[in-house]
C-alpha positions as CSV (number, residue, x, y, z in Angstrom):
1,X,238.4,144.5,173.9
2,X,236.0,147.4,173.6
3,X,233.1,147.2,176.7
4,X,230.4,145.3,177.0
5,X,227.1,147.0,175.7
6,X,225.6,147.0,179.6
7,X,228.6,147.7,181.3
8,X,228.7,151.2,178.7
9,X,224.7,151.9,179.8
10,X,225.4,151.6,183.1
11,X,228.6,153.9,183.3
12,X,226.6,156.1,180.7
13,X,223.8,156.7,183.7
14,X,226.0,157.2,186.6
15,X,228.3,159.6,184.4
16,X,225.2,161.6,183.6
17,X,223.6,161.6,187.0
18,X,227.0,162.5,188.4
19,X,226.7,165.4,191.1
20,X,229.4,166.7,193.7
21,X,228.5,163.6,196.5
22,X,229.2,161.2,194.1
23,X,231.5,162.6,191.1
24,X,234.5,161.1,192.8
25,X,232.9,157.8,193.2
26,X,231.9,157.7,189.4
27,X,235.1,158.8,188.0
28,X,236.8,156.3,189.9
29,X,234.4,153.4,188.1
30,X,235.0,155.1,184.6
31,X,238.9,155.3,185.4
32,X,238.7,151.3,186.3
33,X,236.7,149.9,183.1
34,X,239.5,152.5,180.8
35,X,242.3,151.1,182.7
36,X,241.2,147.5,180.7
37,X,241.1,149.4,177.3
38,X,243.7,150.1,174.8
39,X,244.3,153.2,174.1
40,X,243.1,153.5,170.6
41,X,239.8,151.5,170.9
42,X,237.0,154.0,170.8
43,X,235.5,153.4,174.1
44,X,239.1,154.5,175.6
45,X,238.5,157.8,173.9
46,X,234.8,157.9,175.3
47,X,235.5,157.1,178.8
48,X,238.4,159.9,178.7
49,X,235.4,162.3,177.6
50,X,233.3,161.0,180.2
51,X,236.3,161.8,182.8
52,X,236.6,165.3,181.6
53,X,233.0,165.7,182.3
54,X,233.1,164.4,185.7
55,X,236.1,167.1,186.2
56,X,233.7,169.6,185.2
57,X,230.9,168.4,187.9
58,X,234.0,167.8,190.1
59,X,234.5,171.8,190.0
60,X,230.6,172.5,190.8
61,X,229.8,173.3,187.2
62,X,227.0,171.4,184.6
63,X,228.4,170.1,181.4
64,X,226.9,171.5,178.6
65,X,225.6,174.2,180.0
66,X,226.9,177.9,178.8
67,X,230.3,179.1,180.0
68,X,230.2,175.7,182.2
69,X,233.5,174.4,180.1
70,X,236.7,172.8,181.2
């Protein structure tokens, strides 16, 4: 069953204000909600983006910015 519209927001906002105090924290809440998911639902595949993102933070880089990759 694909996530509830909040719960998505919510994660959304803590994924994007993610920072190296907290990354682990929010990875671990991202990790939990796609744990419930099967794996070819759309928000499995979202929340795997969001975790590679949080890797990126994880290694002291910004997402998006240039050369700041995984």
């Amino acid at each position: 069953m694909p996530l509830e519209r909040a719960q998505k927001s919510e994660l959304r906002d803590k994924v994007s204000l993610a920072n190296k105090s907290n990354v682990d924290e929010v990875a671990a809440l991202v990790a939990q909600a796609r744990a419930g998911l099967a794996e070819d639902d759309k928000d499995y595949e979202r929340l795997t983006g969001w975790l590679n993102d949080l890797e990126v933070v994880k290694g002291g880089k910004i997402v998006g910015r240039f050369g700041d990759t995984a």
